[in-house]
Phi, psi and omega in degrees: 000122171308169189280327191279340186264003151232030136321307196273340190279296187317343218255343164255023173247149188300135169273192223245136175284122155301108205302347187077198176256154172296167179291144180302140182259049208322159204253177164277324167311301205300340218245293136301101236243311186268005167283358169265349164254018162266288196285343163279018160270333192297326173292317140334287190283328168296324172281323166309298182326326161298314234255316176288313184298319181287331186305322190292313158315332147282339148295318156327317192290331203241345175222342140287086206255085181350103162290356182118334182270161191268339161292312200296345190274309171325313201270354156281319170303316184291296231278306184265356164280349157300269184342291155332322164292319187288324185316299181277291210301346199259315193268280230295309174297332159319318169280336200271318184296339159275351176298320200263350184209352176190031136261143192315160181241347206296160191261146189232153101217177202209124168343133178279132176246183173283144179292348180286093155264182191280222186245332170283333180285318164320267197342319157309317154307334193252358157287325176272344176287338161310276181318339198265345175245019149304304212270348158316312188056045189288353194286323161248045140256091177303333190260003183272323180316327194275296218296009174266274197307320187292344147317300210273328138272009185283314204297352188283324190314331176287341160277290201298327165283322166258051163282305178273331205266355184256348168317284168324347169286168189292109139261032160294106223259356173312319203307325189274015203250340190221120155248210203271007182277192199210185166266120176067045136281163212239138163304103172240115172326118198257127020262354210293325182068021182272122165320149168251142179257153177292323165329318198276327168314105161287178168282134190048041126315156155217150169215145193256142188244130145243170169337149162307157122219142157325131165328303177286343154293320166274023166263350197259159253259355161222029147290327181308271173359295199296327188305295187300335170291344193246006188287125184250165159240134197259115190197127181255130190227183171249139223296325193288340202257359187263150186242114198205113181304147171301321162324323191230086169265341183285337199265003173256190154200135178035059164072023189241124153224183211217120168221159167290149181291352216246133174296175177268309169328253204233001106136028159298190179242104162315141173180029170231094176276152176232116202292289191325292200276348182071038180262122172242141220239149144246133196308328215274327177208038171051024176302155180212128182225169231241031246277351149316298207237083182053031153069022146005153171272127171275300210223176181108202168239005175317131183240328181224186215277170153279136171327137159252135163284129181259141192214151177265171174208127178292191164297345188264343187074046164289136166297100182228163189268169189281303194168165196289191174263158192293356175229139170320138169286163171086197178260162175341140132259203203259336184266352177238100171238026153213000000 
């Protein structure tokens, strides 16, 4: 077929009509003064429900307070993560069920114009956002008017308080400069706290270690703390494939080296080894480091290595550390920007 008969074939076919909009479907509202005043109450009551979350989130925040122990830490997170919840969740259905049930429905439409309009066509636009909230009638519904804003001004609080209060919090950054290892502390498995022997360390394991401690160290009001500063992943490799400066030629044994769990980025926790390349990933923004050649950044946003521990094997053939690590754990502060 030539380019002109299907000039001429397109150029005759019917175009397609517009069908217009369906006929409109009243709501029970629209209809029924009291199914509209059943669902602004339906409306009412979900922003109270905000309104109580929020209130609960700040009493969480402020008398349910972590003590060091892993119930007292659970029972703070659940306390503001309900709540938190009742908060948002009371303003979004609340907006969506007045949206749905007593705001206008009619379906509108209008030709597309350029966006730049005249003045009159403003002027038009802004009669009608004047009509949609004449018609809304929120200016007399007072008790639906109030519990929206008193939602909607309550809920920053939940951000903005606890915000001022870590203003006001330990920014001693010494802390992050020392954890709980030592010279002849021993490698033990978290959670279990069973020493590791080097013998039980295989070629391509990993075990995540934490410090030897007492029954009465983990019972006390700063283990948890301490513990996360001090968590290593443990991975044994073959001593030929480890790469190691001369300062620390010293700080493996038989391919077993020891770096902190905490990323150098934002201080997530690394825990995806890949056994071929000795690549270990952090989940939370992919830094990938190199734990062969001084846990090296390969990718990411990692600006420095994982700390390394350096460790030894006592007389029993226990896994103990050398000494704590020679650098701060974690990601960057203002006394540290390398």
């Amino acid at each position: 077929m030539s380019d002109r008969e299907v000039t001429t074939t397109s150029s005759s076919e019917d175009r397609f009509v517009d069908p217009g909009l369906p006929p409109h479907k009243s709501r029970m509202g629209d209809t029924d003064p009291r199914a509209a005043k059943r669902s602004e109450m339906q409306v009412v009551i979900l922003f109270v429900i905000s309104i109580v979350g929020t209130i609960g989130s700040l009493l969480a925040y402020f008398l349910v307070v972590p003590d060091g122990d892993v119930a007292s830490v659970r029972n703070a997170n659940l306390a503001l993560g309900v709540t938190l919840f009742l908060s948002l969740m009371g303003i979004g259905l609340a907006a969506i069920h007045w949206a749905k049930t007593l705001m206008s429905d009619h379906e509108v439409a209008e030709e597309r114009h350029p966006m730049a309009s005249d003045a009159e066509t403003r002027a038009a636009a802004l009669g009608k956002l004047q009509d949609g909230a004449k018609d809304s009638n929120i200016a007399r519904r007072t008790v639906l008017k109030g519990s929206v804003v008193t939602a909607v001004g309550l809920f920053p609080l939940t951000i903005a308080v606890p915000l001022i209060g870590s203003v006001g919090g330990d920014w001693d950054v010494s802390k992050f400069k020392h954890t709980l290892w030592e010279k002849g502390k021993r490698l033990t498995t978290d959670p279990a706290g069973r020493p590791v022997k080097a013998s039980d360390v295989t070629i391509g394991s990993v075990v995540q270690i934490i410090p030897e401690a007492s029954e009465e160290e983990r019972s006390g009001h700063s283990w948890i703390t301490e513990k996360a500063k001090a968590v290593v992943m443990l991975v044994r490799m073959d001593p030929a494939d480890l790469k190691e400066s001369e300062d620390r030629k010293g700080w493996s044994y038989n391919g077993i080296v020891a770096y902190s769990k905490i990323c150098t980025h934002v201080g997530c926790p690394v825990a995806l080894y890949e056994q071929q390349t000795h690549h270990v990933l952090c989940p939370c923004h992919q830094s990938t480091f190199d734990v062969s050649d001084g846990a090296k950044v390969v990718f990411g946003p990692a600006k420095r290595p994982l700390p390394q521990l350096p460790i030894a094997v006592d007389n029993e053939g226990y896994l103990v550390a050398q000494d704590d690590f020679n650098e701060p754990v974690g990601p960057s502060y203002w006394e540290r920007l390398k």
